[in-house]
N, C-alpha and C positions, 0 to 999 in steps of 0.2 A: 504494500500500500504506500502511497506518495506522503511524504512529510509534507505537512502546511507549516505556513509559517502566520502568524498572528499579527494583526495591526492593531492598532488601539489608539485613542485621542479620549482627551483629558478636559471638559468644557468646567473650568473651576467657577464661572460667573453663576451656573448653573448645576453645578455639583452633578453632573453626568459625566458616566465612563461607555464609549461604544469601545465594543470590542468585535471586530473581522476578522474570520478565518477563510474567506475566499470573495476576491475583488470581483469586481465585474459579473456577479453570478447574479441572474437575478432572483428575488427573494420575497417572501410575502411574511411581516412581521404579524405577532401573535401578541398581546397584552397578557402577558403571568403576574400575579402578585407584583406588580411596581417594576417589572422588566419587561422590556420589549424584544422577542425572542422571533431572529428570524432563521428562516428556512427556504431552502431552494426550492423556486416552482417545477424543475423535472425531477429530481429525484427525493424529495421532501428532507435532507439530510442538513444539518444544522451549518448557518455562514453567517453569524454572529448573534450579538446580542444589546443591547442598552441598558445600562443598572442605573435608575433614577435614584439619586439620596442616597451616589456611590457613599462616600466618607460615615455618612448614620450607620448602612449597612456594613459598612467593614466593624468601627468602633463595634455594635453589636455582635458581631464575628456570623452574619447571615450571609456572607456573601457563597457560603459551600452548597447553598441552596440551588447556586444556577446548574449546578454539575446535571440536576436532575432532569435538566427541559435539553441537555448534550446526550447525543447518542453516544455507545462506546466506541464504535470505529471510531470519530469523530475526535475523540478523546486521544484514544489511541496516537494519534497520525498529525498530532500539533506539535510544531516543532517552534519554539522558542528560541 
C-alpha cells in the first residue's frame, strides 16, 4: 500500500486544525461531534478532517476520538 503523507494548516484566529491526507481528491464532508470528516466521492475512504475548538479538545485530551471516523488502511498508510 502507498504511504501518504499528511498536510495540515493551523487557523489560530479561529482555533481550527484541517488536516489532508490526499490533495486534489474530491470529497464530501460529514459533521461528527464538532469535526468535519471528509471522504472521497469514489471510493468512500477517508482524505481528511477539521477539528473545530482544536486547543479545548487537545487540553481535554479528546482529540483520540477522531481515530474513530479513520478507517485502518487509512491509518495504516500515513506517512508523516
Amino acid at each position: 500500500m502507498p504511504r501518504r503523507r499528511i498536510s495540515y494548516n493551523y487557523d489560530d484566529k479561529y482555533d481550527i486544525l484541517y488536516i489532508n491526507i490526499c490533495k486534489n481528491e474530491p470529497s464530501l464532508s460529514d459533521e461528527k461531534n464538532g469535526y468535519l470528516v471528509r471522504k472521497s466521492l469514489k471510493s468512500g475512504k477517508f482524505t481528511g478532517i477539521t477539528i473545530f475548538d482544536f486547543k479545548k479538545k487537545q487540553k481535554e485530551n479528546n482529540l483520540l476520538e477522531i481515530t474513530k471516523y479513520i478507517d485502518e488502511d487509512t491509518l495504516n498508510s500515513i506517512k508523516t
